[in-house]
N, C-alpha and C positions, 0 to 999 in steps of 0.2 A: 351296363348291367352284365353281368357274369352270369354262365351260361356251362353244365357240366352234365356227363351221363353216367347215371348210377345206377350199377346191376342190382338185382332185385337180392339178392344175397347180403347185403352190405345195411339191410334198415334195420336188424334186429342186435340186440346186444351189443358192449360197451368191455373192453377188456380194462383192468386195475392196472395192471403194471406198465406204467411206460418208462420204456426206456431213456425216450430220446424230446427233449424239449423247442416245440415249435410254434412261429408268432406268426397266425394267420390274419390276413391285411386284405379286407376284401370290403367296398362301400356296401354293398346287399345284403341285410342281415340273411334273410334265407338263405344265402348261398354260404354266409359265412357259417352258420349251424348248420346245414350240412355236411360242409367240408369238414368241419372242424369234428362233428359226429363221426365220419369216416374215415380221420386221422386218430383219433381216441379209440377207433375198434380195430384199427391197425396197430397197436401199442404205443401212441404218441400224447405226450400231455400237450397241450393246445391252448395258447391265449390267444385272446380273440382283439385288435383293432381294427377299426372303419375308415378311420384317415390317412393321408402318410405321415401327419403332423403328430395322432396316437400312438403309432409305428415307431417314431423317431422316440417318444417319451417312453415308451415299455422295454426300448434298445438301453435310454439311458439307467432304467430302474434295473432291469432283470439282464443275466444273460441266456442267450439260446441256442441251441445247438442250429437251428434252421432259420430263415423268411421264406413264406412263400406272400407272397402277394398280386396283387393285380398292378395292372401298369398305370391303367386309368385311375383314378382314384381323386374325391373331392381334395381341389385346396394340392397340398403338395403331393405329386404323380409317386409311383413306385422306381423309378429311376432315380429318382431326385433322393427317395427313401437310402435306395442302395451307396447311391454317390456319398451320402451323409455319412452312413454308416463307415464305409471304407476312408473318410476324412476325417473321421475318430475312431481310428486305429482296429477297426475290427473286420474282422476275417470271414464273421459267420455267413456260410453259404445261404444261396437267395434263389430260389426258386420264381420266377417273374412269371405271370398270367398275361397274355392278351390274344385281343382275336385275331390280329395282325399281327406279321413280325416284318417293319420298315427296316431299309436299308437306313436308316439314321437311329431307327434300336440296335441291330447290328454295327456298324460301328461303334456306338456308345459302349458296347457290350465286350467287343474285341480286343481290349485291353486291361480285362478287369478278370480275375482267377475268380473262380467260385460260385460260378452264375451259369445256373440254366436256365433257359426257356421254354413254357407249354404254353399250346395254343386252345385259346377256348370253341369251345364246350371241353372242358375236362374230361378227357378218359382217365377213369380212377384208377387201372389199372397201371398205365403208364405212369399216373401222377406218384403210385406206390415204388414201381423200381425207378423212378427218379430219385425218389425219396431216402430209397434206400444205397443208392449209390453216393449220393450226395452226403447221407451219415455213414457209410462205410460200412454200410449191414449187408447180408448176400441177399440177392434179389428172390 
């Protein structure tokens, strides 16, 4: 279960224009309409999968500027997500969720461009100049 902290600033209003297109990957629905509410009001379009197995099919239909996802995840993990992705030819940066970071995510991780890591509960602040470093916007 995924687990984030949201200032109280961040529940009202939804901005139109987004910039920047991102596939949020999270089993919780709650967490995932949240997040996804507080990337839409940060200027992000947001599709939403619950599996990594959803994940892999929304990489094959669409493309996206971002992943952020959880690590845990039913059925195929968020690692396995990113290894897929990067084994068909694509580059798009990943943002990976867990409440842990194991010394066997870290090395899985240490060889592969593009990948950040946050650790849950989400600070949304963080999660934002991540975000925006990750898409090349100033923090």
């Amino acid at each position: 279960m995924a687990y984030f902290l949201l200032p109280n600033s961040l529940l009202m209003g939804c901005m139109s224009a987004a910039t920047h297109r991102i596939l949020l990957v999270a089993s919780d629905e709650n967490f995932r309409r949240t997040i996804g509410r507080i990337l839409c009001r940060s200027g992000y379009s947001t599709d939403l999968a619950c599996s990594g197995e959803d994940a892999i099919k929304a990489l094959d239909r669409e493309r996206y500027d971002l992943v952020l996802s959880e690590v845990r995840l039913p059925g195929m993990c968020g690692l396995t997500v990113l290894c897929t992705a990067r084994q068909h030819g694509r580059s798009t940066p990943f943002v990976l969720l867990n409440d842990t970071e194991t010394e066997r995510m870290r090395w899985i991780l240490s060889g592969i461009d593009g990948v950040h890591c946050l650790r849950l509960p989400v600070d949304v602040d963080e999660l934002k100049q991540v975000l925006a470093s990750c898409l090349g916007a100033a923090c």
